[in-house]
DOMAR-627581 format. One record per residue (C-alpha): residue number from 1; z, x, y. Coordinates in steps of 0.25 Angstrom, whole numbers. Last residue first. Layout:
BEGIN
+------+-------+-------+-------+
! senu !     Z !     X !     Y !
+------+-------+-------+-------+
!  NUM !     Z !     X !     Y !
...
+------+-------+-------+-------+
***
This chain:
BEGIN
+------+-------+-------+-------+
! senu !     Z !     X !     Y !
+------+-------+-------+-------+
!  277 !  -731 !  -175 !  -197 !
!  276 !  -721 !  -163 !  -191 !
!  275 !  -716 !  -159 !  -207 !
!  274 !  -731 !  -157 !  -211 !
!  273 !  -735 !  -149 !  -197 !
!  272 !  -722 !  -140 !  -202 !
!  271 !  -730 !  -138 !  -217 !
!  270 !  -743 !  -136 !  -209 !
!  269 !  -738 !  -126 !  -200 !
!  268 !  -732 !  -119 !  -211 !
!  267 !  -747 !  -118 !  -218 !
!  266 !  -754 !  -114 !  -204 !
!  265 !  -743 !  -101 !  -203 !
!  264 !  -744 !   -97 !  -216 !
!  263 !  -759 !   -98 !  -217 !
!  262 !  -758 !   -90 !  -203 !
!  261 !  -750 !   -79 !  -209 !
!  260 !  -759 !   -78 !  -221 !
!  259 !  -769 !   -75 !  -214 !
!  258 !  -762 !   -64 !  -208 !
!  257 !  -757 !   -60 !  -221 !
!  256 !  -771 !   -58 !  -225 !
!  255 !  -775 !   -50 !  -212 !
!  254 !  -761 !   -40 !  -215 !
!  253 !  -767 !   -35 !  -229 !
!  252 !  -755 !   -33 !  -239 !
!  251 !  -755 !   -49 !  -245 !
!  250 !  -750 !   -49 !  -258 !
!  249 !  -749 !   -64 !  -257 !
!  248 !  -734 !   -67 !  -261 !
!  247 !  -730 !   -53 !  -251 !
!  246 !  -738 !   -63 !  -241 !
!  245 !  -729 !   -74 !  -245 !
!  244 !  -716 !   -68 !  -242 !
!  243 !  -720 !   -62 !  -230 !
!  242 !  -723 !   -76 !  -224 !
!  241 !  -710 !   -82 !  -230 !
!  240 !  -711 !   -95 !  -236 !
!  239 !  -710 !  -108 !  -230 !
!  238 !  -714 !  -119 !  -240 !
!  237 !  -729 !  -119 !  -231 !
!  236 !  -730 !  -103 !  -231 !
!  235 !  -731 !  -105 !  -246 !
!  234 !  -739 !  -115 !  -247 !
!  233 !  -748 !  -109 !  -238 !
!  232 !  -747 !   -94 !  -246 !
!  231 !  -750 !  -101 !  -261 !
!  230 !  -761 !  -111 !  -253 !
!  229 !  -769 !   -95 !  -248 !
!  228 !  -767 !   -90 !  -263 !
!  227 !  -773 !  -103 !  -268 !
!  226 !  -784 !  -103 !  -259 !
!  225 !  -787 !   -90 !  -265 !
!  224 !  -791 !   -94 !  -279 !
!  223 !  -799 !  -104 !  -273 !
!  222 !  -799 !  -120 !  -267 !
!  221 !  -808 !  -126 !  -258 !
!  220 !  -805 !  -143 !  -258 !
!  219 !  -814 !  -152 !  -265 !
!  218 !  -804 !  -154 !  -276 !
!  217 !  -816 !  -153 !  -289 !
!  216 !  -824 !  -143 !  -279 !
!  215 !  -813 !  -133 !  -276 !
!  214 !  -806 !  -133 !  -289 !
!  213 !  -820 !  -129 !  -295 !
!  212 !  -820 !  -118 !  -285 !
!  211 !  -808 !  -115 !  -291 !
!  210 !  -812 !  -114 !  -305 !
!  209 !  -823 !  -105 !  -302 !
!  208 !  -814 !   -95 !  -293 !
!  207 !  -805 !   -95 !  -306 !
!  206 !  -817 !   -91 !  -315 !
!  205 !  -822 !   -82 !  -307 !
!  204 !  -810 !   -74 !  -305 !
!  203 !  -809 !   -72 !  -321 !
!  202 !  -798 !   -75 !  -327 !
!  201 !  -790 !   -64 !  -334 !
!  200 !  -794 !   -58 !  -349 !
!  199 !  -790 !   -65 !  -360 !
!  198 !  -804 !   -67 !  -364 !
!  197 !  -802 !   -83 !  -362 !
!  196 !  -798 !   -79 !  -346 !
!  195 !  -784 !   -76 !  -342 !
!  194 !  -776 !   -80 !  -332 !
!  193 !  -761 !   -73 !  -335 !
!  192 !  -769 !   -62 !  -340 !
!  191 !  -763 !   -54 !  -351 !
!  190 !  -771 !   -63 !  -361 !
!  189 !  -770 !   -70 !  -373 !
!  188 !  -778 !   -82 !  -373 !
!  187 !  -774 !   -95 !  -380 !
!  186 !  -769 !  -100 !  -365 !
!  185 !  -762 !  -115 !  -365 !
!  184 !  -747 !  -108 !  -364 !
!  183 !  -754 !   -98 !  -352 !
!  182 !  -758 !  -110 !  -345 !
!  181 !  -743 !  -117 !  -346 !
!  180 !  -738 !  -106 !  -342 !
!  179 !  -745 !  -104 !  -330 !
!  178 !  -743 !  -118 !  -325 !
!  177 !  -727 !  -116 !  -328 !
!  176 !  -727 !  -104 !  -321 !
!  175 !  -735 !  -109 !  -309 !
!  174 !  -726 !  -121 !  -307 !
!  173 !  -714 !  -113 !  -309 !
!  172 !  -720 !  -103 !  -297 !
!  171 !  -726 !   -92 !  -295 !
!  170 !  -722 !   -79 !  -288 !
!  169 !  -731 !   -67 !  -285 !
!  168 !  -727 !   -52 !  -285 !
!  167 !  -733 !   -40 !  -282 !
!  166 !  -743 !   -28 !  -282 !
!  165 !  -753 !   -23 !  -273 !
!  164 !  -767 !   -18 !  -279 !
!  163 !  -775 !   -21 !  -264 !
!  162 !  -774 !   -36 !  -268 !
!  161 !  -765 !   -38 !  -280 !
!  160 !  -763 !   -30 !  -293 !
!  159 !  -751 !   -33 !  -302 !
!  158 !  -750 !   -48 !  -297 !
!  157 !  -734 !   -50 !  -304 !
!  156 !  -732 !   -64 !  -306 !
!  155 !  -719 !   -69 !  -304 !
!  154 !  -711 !   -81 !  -308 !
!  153 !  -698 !   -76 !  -311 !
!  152 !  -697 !   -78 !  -325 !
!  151 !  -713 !   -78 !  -327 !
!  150 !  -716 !   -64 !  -323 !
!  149 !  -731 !   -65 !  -324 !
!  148 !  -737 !   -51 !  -322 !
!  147 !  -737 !   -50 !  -338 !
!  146 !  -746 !   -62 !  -339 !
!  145 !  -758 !   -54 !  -331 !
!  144 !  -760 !   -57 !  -319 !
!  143 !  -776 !   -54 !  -315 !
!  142 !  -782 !   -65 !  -312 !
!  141 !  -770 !   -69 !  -302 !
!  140 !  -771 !   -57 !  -294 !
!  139 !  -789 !   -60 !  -291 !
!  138 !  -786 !   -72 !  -289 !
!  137 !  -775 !   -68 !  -277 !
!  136 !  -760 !   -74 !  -280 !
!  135 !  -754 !   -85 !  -272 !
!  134 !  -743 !   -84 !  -283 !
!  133 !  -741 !  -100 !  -283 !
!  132 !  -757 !  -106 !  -280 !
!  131 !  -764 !   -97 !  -290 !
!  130 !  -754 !   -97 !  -300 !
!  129 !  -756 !  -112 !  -299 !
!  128 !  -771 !  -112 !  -297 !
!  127 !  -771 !  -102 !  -311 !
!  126 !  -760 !  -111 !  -317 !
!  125 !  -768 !  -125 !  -316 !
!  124 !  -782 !  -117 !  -320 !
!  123 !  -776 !  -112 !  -332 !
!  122 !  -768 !  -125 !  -337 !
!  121 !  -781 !  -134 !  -334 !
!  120 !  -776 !  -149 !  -333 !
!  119 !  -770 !  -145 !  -318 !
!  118 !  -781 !  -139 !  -313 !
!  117 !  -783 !  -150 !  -303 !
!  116 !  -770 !  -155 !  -301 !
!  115 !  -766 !  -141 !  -295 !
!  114 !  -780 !  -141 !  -287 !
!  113 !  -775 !  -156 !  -282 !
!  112 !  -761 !  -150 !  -279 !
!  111 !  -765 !  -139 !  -270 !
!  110 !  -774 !  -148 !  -263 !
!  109 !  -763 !  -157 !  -260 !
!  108 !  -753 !  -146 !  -255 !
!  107 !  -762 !  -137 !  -246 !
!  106 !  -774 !  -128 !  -253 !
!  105 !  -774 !  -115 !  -244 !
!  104 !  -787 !  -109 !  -234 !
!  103 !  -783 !   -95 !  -226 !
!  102 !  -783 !   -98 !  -212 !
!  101 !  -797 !   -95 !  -206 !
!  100 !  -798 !   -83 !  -196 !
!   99 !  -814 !   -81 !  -199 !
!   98 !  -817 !   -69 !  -203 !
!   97 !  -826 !   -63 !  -194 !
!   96 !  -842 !   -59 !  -198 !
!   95 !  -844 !   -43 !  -199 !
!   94 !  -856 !   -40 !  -191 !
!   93 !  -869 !   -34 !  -197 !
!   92 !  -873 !   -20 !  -190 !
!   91 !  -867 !   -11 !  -202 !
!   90 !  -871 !   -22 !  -213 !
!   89 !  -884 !   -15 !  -215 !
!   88 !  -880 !    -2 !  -219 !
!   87 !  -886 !    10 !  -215 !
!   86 !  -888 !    24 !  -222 !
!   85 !  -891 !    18 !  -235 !
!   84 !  -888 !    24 !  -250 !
!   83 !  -879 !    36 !  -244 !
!   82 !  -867 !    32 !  -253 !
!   81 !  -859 !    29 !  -240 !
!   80 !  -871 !    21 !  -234 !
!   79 !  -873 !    12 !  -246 !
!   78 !  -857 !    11 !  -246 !
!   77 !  -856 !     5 !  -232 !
!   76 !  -866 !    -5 !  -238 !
!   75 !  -859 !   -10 !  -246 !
!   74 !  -847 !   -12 !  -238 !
!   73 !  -855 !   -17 !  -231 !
!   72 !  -859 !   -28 !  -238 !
!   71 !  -846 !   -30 !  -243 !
!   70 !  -841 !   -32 !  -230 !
!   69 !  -850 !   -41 !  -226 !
!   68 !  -845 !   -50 !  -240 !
!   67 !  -832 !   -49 !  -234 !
!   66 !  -836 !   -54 !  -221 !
!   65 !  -844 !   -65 !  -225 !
!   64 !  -832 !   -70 !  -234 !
!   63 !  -822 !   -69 !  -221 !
!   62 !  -833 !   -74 !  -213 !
!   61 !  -832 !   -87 !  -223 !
!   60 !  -845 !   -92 !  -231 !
!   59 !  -849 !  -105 !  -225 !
!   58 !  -863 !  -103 !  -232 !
!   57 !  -868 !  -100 !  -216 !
!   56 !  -860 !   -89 !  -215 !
!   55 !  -865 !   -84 !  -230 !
!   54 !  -879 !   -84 !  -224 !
!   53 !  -875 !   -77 !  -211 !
!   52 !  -869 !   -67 !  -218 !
!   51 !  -881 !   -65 !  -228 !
!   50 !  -892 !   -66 !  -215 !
!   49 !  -882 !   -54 !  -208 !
!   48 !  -884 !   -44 !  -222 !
!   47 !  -898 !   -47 !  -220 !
!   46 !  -900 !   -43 !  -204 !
!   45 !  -892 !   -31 !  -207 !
!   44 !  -904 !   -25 !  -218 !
!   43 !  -904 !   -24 !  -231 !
!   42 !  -915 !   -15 !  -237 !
!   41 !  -906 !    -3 !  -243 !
!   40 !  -898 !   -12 !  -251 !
!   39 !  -911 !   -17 !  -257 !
!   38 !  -914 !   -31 !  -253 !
!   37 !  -910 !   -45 !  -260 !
!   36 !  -902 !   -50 !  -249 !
!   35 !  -895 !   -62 !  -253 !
!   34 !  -892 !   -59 !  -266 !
!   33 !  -889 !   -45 !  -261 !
!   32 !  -879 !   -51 !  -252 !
!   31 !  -875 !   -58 !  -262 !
!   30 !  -871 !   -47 !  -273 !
!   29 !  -866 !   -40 !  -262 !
!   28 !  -855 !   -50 !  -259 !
!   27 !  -850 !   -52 !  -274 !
!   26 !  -847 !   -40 !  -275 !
!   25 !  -840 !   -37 !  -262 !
!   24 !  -831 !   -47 !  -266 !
!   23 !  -828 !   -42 !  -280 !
!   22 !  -827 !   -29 !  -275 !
!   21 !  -817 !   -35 !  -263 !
!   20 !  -809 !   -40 !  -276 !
!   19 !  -809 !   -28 !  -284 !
!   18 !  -803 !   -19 !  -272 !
!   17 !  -811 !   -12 !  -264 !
!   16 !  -809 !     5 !  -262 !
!   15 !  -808 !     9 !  -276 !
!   14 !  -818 !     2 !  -283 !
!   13 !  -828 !     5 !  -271 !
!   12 !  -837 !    14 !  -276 !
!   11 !  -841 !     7 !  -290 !
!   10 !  -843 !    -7 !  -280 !
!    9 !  -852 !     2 !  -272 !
!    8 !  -858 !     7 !  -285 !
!    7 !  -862 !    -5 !  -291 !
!    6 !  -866 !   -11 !  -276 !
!    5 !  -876 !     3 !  -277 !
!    4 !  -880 !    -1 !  -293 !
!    3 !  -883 !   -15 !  -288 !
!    2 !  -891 !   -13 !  -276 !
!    1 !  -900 !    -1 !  -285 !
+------+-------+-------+-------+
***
């Protein structure tokens, strides 16, 4: 019965969530289920408030904690809509605050070391590279295909983005050279700039698995999206344009830019803190 009613929420909510928050969403029920292994109908608000705790203490973020609230109740808002339950149990639970944190990038040094890293593995070296020049989202880069590549003036077309908006990303010689010499070494034949031994594109869990990898060998966090938040640093570092780096990013919600703001601001403050030593 749990699963068959999560099936059909997800079955529900194809249009109204994007691939990524059911992804997310996923992910969350399967453990809050795993945590409380009652019947949908049995779960009470002090249970969903043990979980939120638990993952607190687990040093999980209040941004995380939050997303998977949300999940929950999203959930359970559905149970309610469907005439399945008349209450749900998140309605009396607090929603944690995200915390104001700036968003976390490599700097120069530790840029380099993941670089030197992955360097004797030609598809490894040109996913972090592609990572770290277009500041592209995983999910974006997974799914360029070779004809998206406009090599000549160094472009990449990112077909469907967050929110399905279109645009452009740059890359640079070094990226196009790193590419290259991955897809020269590649025997598959794929439309997929990325692609797996099936020719179809790489898988998500794969790259987060390598990354985690990265993490432990240099002892520094590093993930897909640290790379996008070091491609916006840097950026802001050499002195470009704000607006010009947002329209990089894709960005159309104002809270992101915001953050991103602030990154842009702490990572020019550096730069002029490093000319005044």
């Amino acid at each position: 019965m749990k699963l068959e009613v999560q099936q059909s929420f997800f079955n529900d909510q194809q249009a109204r969530f994007s691939p990524e928050t059911i992804r997310g969403y996923k992910i969350a029920l399967s453990q809050f289920f795993s945590f409380c292994p009652k019947k949908v109908n049995e779960v009470k608000a002090e249970d969903v408030r043990y979980w939120l705790a638990m993952m607190t203490e687990k040093g999980l973020k209040p941004r995380s904690v939050q997303m998977k609230l949300s999940a929950l109740k999203s959930f359970y808002q559905y149970l309610m809509e469907e005439n399945i339950l008349e209450k749900s149990p998140t309605l009396k639970v607090r929603t944690p605050q995200k915390e104001d944190s700036l968003p976390y990038y490599l700097d120069k040094r530790q840029l380099v070391l993941l670089q030197e890293l992955t360097k004797d593995n030609p598809r490894e070296r040109a996913l972090v590279e592609t990572l770290y020049a277009t500041g592209v989202r995983i999910s974006e880069l997974l799914n360029i295909k070779l004809e998206d590549v406009k090599w000549e003036s160094r472009q990449i077309w990112i077909r469907k983005g967050k929110g399905n908006k279109e645009r452009y990303v740059l890359f640079s010689h070094d990226c196009a050279e790193r590419l290259k010499a991955y897809l020269n070494l590649r025997d598959i034949n794929s439309t997929y700039l990325f692609s797996n031994h099936r020719g179809g594109p790489l898988s998500r869990d794969l790259v987060e698995l390598l990354f985690r990898q990265y993490t432990e060998t240099l002892g520094f966090r590093v993930t897909p999206h640290t790379m996008r938040h070091t491609f916006a640093a840097h950026l802001a570092e050499k002195g470009m344009d704000f607006s010009y780096i947002k329209e990089l990013l894709g960005h159309a919600n104002i809270n992101s830019t915001r953050i991103y703001t602030r990154l842009m601001n702490h990572a020019r403050k550096k730069q002029y803190d490093r000319f005044q030593s």
